[in-house]
C-alpha positions as CSV (number, residue, x, y, z in Angstrom):
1,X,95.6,-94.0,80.7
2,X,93.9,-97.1,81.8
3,X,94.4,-99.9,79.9
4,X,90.8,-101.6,78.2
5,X,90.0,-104.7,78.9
6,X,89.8,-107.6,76.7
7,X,86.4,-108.3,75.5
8,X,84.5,-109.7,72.7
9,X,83.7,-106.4,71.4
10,X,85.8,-103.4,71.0
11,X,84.1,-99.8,69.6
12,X,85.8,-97.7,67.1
13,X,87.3,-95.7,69.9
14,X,88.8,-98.5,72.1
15,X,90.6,-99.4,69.1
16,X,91.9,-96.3,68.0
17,X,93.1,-95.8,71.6
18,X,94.5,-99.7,71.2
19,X,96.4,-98.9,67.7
20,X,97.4,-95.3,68.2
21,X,95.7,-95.0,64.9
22,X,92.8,-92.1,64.2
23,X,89.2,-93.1,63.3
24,X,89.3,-91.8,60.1
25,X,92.1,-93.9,59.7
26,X,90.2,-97.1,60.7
27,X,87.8,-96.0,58.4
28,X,89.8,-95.4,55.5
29,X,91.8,-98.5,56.0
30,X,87.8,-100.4,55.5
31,X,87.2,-98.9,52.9
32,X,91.0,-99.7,51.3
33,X,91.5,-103.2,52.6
34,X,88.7,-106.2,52.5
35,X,90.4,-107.5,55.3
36,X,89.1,-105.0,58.0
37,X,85.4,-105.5,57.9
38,X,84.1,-104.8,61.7
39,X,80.5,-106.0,62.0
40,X,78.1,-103.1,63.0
41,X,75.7,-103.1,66.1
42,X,72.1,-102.4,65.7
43,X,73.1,-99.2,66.3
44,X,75.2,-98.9,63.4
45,X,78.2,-98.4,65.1
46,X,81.3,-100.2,64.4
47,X,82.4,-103.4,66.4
48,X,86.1,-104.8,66.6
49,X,87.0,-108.1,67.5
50,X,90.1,-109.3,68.3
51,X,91.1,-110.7,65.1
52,X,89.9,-107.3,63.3
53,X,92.5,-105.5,65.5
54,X,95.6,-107.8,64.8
55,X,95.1,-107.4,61.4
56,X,94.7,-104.0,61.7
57,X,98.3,-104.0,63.7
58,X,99.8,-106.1,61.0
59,X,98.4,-103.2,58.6
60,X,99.9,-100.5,60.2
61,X,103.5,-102.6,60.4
62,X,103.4,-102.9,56.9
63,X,102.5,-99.0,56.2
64,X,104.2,-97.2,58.5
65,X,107.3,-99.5,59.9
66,X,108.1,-101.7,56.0
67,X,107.0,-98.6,54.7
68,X,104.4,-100.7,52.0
69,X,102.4,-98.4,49.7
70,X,98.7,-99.2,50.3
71,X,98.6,-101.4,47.1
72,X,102.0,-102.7,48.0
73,X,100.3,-103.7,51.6
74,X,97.4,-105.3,50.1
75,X,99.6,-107.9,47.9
76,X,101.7,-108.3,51.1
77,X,97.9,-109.5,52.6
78,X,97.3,-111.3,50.0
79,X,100.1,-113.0,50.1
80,X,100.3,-113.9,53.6
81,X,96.7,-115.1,53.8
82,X,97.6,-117.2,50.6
83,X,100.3,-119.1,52.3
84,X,98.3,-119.1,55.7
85,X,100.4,-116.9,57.8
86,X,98.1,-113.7,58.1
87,X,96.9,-114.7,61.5
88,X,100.4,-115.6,62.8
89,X,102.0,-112.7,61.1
90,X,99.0,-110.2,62.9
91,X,99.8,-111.8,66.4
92,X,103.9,-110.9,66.1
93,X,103.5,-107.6,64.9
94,X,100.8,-107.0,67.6
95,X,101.7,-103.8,69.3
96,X,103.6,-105.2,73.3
97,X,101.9,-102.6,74.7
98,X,98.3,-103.9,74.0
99,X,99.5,-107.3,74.7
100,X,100.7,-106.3,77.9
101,X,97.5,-104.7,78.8
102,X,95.4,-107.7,77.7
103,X,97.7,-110.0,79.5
104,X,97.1,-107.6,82.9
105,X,93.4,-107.8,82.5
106,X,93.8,-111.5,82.2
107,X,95.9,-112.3,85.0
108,X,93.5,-109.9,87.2
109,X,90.4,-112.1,85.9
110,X,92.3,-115.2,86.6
111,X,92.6,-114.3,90.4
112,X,89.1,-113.0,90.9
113,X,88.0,-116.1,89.5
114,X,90.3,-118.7,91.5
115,X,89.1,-119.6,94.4
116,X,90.4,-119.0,97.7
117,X,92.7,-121.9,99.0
118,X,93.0,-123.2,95.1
């Protein structure tokens, strides 16, 4: 699999592919947690940013690896956002292997970008 490149943008897709996580998961997790709100196009189609997808990592961490309940997760949010450690806390439990990827496609935009000699 290729990896996706960062971008401002992500669809529903990219970041299911990104989180291992299905779309109806995504979707569910909206709908569960006021935390994951992705914008929507004109189409209507969901859009990710960066930030929606850390939190949606730090999510997943606390469901499936603390083993939180969903209501359980949600106080954990809270709580974190409370004491200003949600973003922090979304960027360590970020998965390595999308970091990797992102880090890849920003060292490959760093050399088409430098110029020759420089």
């Amino acid at each position: 699999m290729e990896p996706i490149a960062r971008k401002t943008y992500y669809s529903i897709g990219e970041v299911s592919t990104l989180t291992g996580l299905k779309p109806h998961v995504l979707r569910y997790w909206e709908s569960q947690f006021d935390v994951i709100s992705p914008n929507k196009n004109r189409g209507g189609s969901r859009v990710y940013r960066m930030p929606d997808i850390e939190t949606i990592l730090l999510v997943k961490h606390l469901l499936y690896e603390k083993r939180f309940t969903v209501e359980g997760a949600k106080r954990e949010l809270k709580e974190l956002r409370k004491g200003g450690r949600a973003a922090e806390a979304g960027r360590l439990h970020a998965d390595p292997a999308v970091l990797a990827s992102i880090k890849e496609e920003l060292a490959a935009l760093r050399e088409v970008l430098t110029l020759p000699g420089g």
